[in-house]
N, C-alpha and C positions, 0 to 999 in steps of 0.2 A: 492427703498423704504427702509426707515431703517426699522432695525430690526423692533424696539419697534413701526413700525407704521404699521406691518402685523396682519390680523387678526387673532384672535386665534384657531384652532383647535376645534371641539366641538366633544367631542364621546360618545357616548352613551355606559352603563354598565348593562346588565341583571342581575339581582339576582331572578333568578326563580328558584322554588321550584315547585317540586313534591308533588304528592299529602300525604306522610308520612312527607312528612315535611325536605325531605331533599332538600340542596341547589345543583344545574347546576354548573361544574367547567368543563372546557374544556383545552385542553393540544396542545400549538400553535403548528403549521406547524413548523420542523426542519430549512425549510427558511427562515422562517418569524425575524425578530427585537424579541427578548427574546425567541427563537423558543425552544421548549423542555421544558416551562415552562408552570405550569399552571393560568386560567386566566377566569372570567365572562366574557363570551361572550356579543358582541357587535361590535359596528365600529362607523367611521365616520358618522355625520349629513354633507347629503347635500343640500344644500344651498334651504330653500321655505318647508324643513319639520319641522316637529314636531318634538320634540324628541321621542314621543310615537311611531311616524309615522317611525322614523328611526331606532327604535330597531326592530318595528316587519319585518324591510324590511330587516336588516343586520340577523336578525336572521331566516328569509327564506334562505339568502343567505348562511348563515353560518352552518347550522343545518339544513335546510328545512321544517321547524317544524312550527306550529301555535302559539300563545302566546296569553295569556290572560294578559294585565298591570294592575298595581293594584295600584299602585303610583310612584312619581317621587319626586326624593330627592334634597335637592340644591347641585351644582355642587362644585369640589374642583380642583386646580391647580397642576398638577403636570412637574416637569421639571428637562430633564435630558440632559445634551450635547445639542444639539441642536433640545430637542422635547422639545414644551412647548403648554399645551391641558387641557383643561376643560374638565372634566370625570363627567357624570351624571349619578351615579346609579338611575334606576328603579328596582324595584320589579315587580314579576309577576309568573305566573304559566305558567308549561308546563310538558307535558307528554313524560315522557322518549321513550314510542313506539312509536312517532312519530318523532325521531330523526333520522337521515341519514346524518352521518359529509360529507359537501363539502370541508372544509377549513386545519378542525383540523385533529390531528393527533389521539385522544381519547378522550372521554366523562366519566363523573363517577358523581353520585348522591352520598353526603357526608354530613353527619351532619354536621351544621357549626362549632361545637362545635371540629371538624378532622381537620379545614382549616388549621389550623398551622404545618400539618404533611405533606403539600406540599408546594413547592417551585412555588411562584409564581411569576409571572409577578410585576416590582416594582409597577405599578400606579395602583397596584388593594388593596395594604397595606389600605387606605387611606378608602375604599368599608366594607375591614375587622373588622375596628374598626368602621365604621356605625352599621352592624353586631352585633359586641359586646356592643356594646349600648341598643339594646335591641330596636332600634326603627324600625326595622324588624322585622318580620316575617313571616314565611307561613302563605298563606292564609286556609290551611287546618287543623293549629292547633287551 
């Protein structure tokens, strides 16, 4: 199959928020593809879910934690070497006490207002100016 006739990758992107209103950033696995970096948690959609359906499954797997979604945004393209994936940020809520990292290396609740004082993950850039848009936000403020 050529390239251009593989399907694309679909992953899903949490931007949950706390109930102060700050935003979930979590700090990949040293193994992992950008490991050391940080990044809104999520992962791959497989094949027969939802997207809602696939954040709150990656984000059991990821965090072990519950999630309330609260919307879903349109998806954007991101491509590097040879990863090329549609990133759909959702919004939503979750509660810092019920985090337990299976994946990640750290967790930290941050205004977004901080996101630029860490080094993130390149395909989460793209999340950050949805963000600065303003057409986010906590559901708590």
């Amino acid at each position: 199959m050529a390239t251009g006739d593989r399907e694309m990758t679909r992953v899903v992107m949490g931007l949950l928020f706390e109930r102060t209103g700050k935003i979930l950033i979590a700090k990949r696995n040293q193994k992992q593809r950008y490991g050391g970096l940080w990044e809104f948690p999520g992962g791959k959609v497989e094949q027969g879910e939802s997207f809602k359906e696939a954040l709150v499954r990656e984000i059991f797997e990821e965090l072990d934690a519950p999630i309330d979604v609260d919307r879903i945004y349109p998806g954007y393209i991101f491509e590097y070497q040879r990863l090329r994936a549609e990133f759909i940020p959702i919004s939503g809520t979750i509660s810092p006490r019920d985090i337990t990292l299976q994946e990640h290396d750290e967790f930290k609740f941050i205004k977004p207002t901080d996101i630029p004082g860490y080094d993130l993950s390149p395909y989460d850039y793209e999340a950050v100016n949805l963000l600065k848009s303003g057409d986010i936000s906590s559901l708590y403020v």
